[in-house]
C-alpha positions as CSV (number, residue, x, y, z in Angstrom):
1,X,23.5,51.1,35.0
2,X,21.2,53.2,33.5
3,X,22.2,52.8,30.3
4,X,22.1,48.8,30.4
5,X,18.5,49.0,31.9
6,X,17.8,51.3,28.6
7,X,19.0,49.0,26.4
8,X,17.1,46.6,28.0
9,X,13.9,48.3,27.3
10,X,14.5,49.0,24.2
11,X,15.3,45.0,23.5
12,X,12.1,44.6,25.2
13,X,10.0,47.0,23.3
14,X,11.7,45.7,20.3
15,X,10.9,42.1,20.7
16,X,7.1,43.2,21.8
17,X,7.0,45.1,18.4
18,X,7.6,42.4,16.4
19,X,5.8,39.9,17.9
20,X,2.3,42.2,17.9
21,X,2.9,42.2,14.1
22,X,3.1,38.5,14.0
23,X,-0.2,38.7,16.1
24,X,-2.0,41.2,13.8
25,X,-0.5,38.9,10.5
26,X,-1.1,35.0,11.4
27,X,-4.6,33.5,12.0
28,X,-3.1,30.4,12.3
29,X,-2.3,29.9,16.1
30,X,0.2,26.8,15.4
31,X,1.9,29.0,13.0
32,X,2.0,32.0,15.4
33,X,3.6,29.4,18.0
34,X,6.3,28.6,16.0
35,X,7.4,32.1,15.7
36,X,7.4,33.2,19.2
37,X,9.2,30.6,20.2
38,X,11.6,31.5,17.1
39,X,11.5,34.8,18.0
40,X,12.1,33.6,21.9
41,X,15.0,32.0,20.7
42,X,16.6,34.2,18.7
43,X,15.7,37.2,21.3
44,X,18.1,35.5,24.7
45,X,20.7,33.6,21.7
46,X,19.6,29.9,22.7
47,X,20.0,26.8,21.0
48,X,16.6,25.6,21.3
49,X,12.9,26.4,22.5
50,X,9.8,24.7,23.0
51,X,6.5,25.1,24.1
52,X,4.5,22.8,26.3
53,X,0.4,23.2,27.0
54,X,-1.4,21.8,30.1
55,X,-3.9,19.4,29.8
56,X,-6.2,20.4,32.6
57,X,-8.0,17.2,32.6
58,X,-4.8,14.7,32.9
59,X,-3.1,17.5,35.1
60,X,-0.2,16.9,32.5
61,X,2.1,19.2,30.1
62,X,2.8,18.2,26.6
63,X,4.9,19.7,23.7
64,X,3.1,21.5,21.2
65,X,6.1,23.4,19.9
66,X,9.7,22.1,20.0
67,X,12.6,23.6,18.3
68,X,15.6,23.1,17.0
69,X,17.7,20.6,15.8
70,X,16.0,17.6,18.0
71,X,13.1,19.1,18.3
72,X,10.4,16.6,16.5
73,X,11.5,13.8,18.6
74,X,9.9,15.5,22.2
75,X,6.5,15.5,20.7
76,X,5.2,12.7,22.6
77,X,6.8,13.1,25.9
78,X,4.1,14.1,28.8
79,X,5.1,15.5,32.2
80,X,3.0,15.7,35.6
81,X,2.9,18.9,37.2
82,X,5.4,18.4,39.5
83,X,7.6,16.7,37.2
84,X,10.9,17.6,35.8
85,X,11.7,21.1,35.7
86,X,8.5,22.3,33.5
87,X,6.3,20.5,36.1
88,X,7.6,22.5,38.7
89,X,7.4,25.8,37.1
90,X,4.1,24.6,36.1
91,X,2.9,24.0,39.8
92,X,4.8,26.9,41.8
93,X,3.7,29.3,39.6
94,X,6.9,31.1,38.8
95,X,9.9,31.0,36.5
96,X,12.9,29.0,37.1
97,X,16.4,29.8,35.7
98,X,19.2,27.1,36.0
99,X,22.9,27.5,35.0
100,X,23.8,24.1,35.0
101,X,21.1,21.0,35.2
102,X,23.6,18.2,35.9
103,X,23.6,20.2,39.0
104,X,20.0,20.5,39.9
105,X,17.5,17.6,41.6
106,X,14.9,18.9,39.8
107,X,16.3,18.1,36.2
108,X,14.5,15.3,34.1
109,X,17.0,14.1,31.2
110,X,14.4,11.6,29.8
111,X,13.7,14.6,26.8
112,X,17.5,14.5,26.2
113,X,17.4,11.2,25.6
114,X,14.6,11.0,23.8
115,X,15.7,13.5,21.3
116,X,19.5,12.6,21.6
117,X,20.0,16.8,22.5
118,X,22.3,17.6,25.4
119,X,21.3,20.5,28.0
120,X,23.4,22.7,29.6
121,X,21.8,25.6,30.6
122,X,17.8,26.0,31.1
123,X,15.1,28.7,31.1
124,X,11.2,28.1,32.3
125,X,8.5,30.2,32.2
126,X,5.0,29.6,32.7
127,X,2.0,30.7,31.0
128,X,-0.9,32.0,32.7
129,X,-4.2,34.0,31.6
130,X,-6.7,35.0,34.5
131,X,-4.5,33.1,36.5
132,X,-5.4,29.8,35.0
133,X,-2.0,28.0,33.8
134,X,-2.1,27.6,30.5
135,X,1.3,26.2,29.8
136,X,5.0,26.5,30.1
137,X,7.6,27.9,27.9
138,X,11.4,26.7,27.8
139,X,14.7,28.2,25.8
140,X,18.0,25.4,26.0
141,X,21.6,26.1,26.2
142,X,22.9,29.5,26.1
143,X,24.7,30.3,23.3
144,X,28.4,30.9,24.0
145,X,28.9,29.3,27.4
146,X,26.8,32.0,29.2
147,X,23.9,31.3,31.7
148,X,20.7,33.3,31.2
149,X,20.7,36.3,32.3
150,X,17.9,38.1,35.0
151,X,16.9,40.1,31.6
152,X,16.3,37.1,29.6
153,X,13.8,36.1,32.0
154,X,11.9,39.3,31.5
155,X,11.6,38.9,28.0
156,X,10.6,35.7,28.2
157,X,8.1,36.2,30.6
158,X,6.8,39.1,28.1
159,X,6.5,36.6,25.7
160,X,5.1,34.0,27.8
161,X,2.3,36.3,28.4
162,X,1.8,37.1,24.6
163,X,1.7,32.9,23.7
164,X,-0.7,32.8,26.2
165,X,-2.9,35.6,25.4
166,X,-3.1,34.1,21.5
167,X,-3.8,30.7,22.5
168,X,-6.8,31.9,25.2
169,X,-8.2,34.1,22.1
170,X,-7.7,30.7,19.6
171,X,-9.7,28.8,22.1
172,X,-12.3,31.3,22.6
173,X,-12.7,31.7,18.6
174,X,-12.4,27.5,18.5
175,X,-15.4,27.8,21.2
176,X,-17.4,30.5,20.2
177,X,-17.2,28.7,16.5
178,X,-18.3,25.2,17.9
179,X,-21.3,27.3,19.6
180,X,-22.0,28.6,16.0
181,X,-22.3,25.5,14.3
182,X,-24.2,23.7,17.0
183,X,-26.9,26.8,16.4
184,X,-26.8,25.6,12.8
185,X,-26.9,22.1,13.6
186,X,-30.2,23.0,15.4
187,X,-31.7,25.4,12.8
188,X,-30.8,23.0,10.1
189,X,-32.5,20.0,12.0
190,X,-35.3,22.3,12.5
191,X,-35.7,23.2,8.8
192,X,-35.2,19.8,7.0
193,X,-37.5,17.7,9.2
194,X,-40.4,20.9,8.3
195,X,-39.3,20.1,4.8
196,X,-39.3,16.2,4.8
197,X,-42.4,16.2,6.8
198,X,-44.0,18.1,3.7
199,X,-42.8,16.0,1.5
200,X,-44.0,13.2,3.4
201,X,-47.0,13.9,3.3
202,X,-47.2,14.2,-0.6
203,X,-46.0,10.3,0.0
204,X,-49.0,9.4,2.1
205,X,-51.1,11.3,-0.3
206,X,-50.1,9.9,-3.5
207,X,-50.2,6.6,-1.5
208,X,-53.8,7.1,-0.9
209,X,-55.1,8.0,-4.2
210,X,-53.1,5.4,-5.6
211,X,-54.6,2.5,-3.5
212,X,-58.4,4.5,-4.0
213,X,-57.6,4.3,-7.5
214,X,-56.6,0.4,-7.9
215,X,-59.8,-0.9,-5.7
216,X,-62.1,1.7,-7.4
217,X,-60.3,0.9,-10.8
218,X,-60.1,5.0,-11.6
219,X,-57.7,5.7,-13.9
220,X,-58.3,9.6,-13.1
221,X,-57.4,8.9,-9.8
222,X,-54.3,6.4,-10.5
223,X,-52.8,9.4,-12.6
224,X,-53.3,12.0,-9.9
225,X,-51.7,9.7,-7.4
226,X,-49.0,8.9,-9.6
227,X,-48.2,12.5,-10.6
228,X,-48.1,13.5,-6.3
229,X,-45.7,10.8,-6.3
230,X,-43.3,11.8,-8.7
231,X,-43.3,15.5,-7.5
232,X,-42.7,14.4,-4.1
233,X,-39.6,12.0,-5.1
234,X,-38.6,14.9,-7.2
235,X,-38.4,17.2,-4.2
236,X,-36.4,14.6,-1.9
237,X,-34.3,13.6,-4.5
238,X,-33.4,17.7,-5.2
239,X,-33.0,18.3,-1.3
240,X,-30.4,15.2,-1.0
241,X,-28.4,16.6,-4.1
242,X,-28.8,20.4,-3.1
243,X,-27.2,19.2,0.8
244,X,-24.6,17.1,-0.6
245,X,-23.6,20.0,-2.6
246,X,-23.5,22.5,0.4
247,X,-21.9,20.4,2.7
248,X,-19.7,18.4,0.9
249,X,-16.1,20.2,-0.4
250,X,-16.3,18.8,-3.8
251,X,-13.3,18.5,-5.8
252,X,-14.4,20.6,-9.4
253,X,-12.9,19.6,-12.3
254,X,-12.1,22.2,-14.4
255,X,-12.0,22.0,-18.6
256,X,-13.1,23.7,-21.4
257,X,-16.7,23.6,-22.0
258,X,-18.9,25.1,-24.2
259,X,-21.5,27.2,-22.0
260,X,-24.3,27.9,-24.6
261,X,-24.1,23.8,-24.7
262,X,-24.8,23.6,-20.9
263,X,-27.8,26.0,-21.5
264,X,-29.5,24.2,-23.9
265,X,-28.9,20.9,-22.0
266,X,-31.0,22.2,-19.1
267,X,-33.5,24.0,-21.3
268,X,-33.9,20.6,-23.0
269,X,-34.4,18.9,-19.6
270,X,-37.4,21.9,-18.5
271,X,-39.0,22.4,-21.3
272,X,-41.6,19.6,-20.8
273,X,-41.8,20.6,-17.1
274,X,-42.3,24.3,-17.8
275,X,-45.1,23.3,-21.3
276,X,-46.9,21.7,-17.9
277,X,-47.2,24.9,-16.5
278,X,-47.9,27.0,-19.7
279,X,-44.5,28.7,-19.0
280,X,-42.6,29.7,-22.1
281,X,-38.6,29.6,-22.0
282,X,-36.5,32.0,-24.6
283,X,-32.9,31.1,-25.0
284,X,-30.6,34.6,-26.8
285,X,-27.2,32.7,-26.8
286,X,-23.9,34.8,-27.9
287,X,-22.6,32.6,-31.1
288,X,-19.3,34.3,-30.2
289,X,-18.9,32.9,-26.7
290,X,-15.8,30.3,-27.2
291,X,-15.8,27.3,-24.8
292,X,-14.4,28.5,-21.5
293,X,-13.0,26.8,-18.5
294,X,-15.8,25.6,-15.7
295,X,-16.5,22.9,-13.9
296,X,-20.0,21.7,-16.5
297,X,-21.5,19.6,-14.1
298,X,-21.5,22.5,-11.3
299,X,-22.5,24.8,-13.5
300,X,-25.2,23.1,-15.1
301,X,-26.8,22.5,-11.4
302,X,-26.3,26.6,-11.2
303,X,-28.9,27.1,-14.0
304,X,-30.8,24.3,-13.2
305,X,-31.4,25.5,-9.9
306,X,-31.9,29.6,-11.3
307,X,-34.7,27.7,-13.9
308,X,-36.2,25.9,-11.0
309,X,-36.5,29.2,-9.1
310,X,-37.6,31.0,-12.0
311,X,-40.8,28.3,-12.7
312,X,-42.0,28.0,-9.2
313,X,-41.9,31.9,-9.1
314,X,-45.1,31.6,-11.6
315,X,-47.8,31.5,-9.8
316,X,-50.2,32.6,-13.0
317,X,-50.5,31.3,-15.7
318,X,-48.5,32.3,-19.3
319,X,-45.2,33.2,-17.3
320,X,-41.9,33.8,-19.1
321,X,-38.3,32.5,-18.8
322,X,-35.3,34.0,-20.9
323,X,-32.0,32.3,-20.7
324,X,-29.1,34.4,-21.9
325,X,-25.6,34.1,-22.7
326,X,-23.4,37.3,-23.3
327,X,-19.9,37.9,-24.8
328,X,-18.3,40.2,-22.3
329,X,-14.9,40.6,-24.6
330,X,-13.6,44.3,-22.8
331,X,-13.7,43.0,-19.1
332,X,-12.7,39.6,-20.3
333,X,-15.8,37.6,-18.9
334,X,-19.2,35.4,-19.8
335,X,-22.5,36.2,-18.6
336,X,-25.6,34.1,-17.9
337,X,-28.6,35.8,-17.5
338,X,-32.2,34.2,-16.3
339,X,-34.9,36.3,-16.3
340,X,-38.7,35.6,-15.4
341,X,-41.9,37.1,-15.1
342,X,-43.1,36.1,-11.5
343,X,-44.0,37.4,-8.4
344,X,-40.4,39.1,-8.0
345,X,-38.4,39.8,-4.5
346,X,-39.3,41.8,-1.6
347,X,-37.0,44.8,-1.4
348,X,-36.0,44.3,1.8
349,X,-35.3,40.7,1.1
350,X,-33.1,40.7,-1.5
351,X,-29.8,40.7,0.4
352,X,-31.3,37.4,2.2
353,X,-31.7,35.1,-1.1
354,X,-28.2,33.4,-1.2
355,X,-28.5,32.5,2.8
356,X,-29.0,29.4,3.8
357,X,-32.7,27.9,4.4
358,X,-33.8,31.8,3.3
359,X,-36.5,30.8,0.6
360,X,-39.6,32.9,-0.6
361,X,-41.6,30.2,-1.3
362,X,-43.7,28.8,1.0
363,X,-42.5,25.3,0.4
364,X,-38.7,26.0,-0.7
365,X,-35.7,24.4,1.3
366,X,-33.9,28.0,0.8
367,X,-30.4,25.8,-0.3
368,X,-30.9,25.9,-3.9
369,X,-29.6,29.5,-4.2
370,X,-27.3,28.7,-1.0
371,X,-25.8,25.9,-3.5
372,X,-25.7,28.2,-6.6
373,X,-23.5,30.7,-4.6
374,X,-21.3,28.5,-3.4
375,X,-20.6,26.8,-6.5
376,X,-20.0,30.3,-8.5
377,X,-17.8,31.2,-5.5
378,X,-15.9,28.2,-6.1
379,X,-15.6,29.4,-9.9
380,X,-14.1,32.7,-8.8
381,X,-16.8,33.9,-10.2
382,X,-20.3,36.3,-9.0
383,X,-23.9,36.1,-9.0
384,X,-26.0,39.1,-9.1
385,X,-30.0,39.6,-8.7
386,X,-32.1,41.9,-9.5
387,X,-35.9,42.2,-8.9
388,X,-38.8,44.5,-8.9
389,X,-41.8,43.2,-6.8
390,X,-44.5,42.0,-9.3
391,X,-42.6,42.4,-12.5
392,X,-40.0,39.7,-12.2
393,X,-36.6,39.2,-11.4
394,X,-33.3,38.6,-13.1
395,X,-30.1,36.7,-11.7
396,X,-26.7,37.0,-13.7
397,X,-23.8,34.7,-12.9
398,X,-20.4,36.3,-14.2
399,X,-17.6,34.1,-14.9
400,X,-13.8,34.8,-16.0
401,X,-13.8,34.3,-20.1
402,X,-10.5,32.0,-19.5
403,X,-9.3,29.4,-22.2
404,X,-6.2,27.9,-20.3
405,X,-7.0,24.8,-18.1
């Protein structure tokens, strides 16, 4: 006696063992499912398992895992509490072990035939956490003409309680990640409409001077309206680009591109911007860079936005950009270097610049650098920033040097 009640411990500790590493392993809660009830299976030798969850608002159980041979063909068969052997176990509260269902009232064959799978033998055990029902385990047909035994139904009810202690922690991660992005939601809302409203108000101004302008026929005034205008549909147009970017998982498409060519495209593109502002750009591009695979539209929005950054950063006149490219041939990698001039980073800011909405200018949306991350990230690759408060500061993107597509 004592020795069977040891071996039974030890299978019990055994099957505890392996599902805790299962546990520690899979984030994924369907996956993690599957292999308890594999593991529940395997553990009392039966034919097939399955898993059932309660819908607390229908008051009904539905498969969520079903295996073995049949097993797909249960999926959308729902039971009352009450109802069919599950149900019951569901609303007593306790497990039920049946040797042979032909024999029992409280047998429901409507799964068999659904499925086409013939029970014999039958094992129920319900889920609870904090006494809430949270579901109902089953294992079918007892391998080798056996009933289940009174130690099966301690294994099971181990593992019953370890299902149900994954899926309570899945929820609460599900809820506590639904709370999360709700306080985004929120902070976002809050952000943009400060934003729009801004730039809204550069509307109505340009709007003003323009209309001044026509009836007083003042060209002076004409020009400054029409120069608030374009700003201002510059800065809505880079907000709608910079949030379709964030928030939209954008398929890149990778090929080999020449990266100094991507440099000059967007110093091309500034230049008459930054000869507005009596801001100087320097481009030191590495002849021996070879064309590398990136995604050259993503990219190119990187540097645009680090030139962007870089320009607005210059609040004097006679500022200073340099655009660099750099050869990296020992750790097998390209660099891109932008470095201004400006008004540089607050120390105890700089590990707040690629956060979302985190901006140190007084009219920045804080996603252009959000954007740039994300995009690099996407590239496997890293951005790095460095900055001394009133020198200037210098961001470095570091890609893989890789030629194969």
């Amino acid at each position: 006696m004592f020795r069977e009640r040891k071996s039974s411990l030890t299978k019990e500790l055994a099957t505890l063992h392996r599902v805790s590493k299962f546990i520690d392993s899979i984030t994924d809660l369907k996956e993690l499912l599957k292999l308890i009830m594999e593991e529940s299976k395997n553990v009392v030798n039966a034919e097939a398992s399955s898993l059932l969850l309660y819908d607390r608002e229908k008051d009904e159980l539905y498969f969520e895992v079903a295996l073995g041979k049949k097993g797909g063909k249960v999926k959308e068969i729902r039971l009352k509490t009450g109802e069919g052997v599950a149900g019951t176990v569901a609303k007593k509260k306790k497990s039920i072990n049946i040797g042979n269902v032909e024999k029992n009232n409280m047998w429901d064959s409507s799964a068999d035939k659904t499925s086409g799978f013939k029970t014999r033998s039958l094992l129920a055990v319900p889920m609870f956490r904090k006494n809430e029902l949270v579901g109902v385990i089953e294992v079918l047909n007892k391998k080798g003409s056996k009933n289940f035994s009174n130690e099966d139904v301690r294994i099971m009810e181990i593992l019953a309680e370890q299902a149900a202690l994954c899926i309570e922690n899945a929820r609460l991660y599900e809820e506590s990640l639904r709370a999360a992005r709700m306080a985004a939601i929120g902070q976002t809302m809050a952000e943009l409409s400060h934003y729009i409203k801004n730039v809204l108000a550069g509307f109505e101004g340009a709007g003003y001077l323009l209309e001044s302008g026509l009836q007083k026929e003042n060209r002076e005034m004409i020009e400054q309206g029409w120069s608030f205008l374009k700003k201002s549909q510059e800065k809505i147009s880079t907000l709608v680009m910079n949030m379709l970017s964030y928030s939209k998982e954008k398929k890149l498409s990778f090929n080999l591109y020449d990266i100094n060519k991507v440099i000059s495209d967007v110093v091309s593109l500034m230049a008459p911007r930054l000869k507005e502002k009596s801001i100087t750009i320097e481009k030191n591009l590495d002849k021996n860079i070879k064309e590398i695979v990136i995604d050259s539209d993503g990219i190119y929005n990187c540097v645009l936005n680090l030139i962007s950054n870089a320009m607005e950063a210059m609040e004097s006149e006679n500022g200073k950009i340099t655009v660099s490219t750099l050869n990296d041939e020992k750790n097998k990698q390209v660099k891109i270097e932008i470095k201004d001039n400006g008004n540089g980073i607050p120390k105890d800011k700089i590990n707040d610049v690629f956060s979302l909405f985190y901006s140190s200018k007084k009219k920045g949306t804080g996603l252009g650098l959000a954007v740039t991350k994300k995009i690099i990230d996407e590239h496997k690759g890293e951005i790095l920033v460095e900055s001394k408060e009133g020198k200037g500061t210098t961001f470095t993107i570091v890609l893989s040097a890789d030629t194969n597509k």
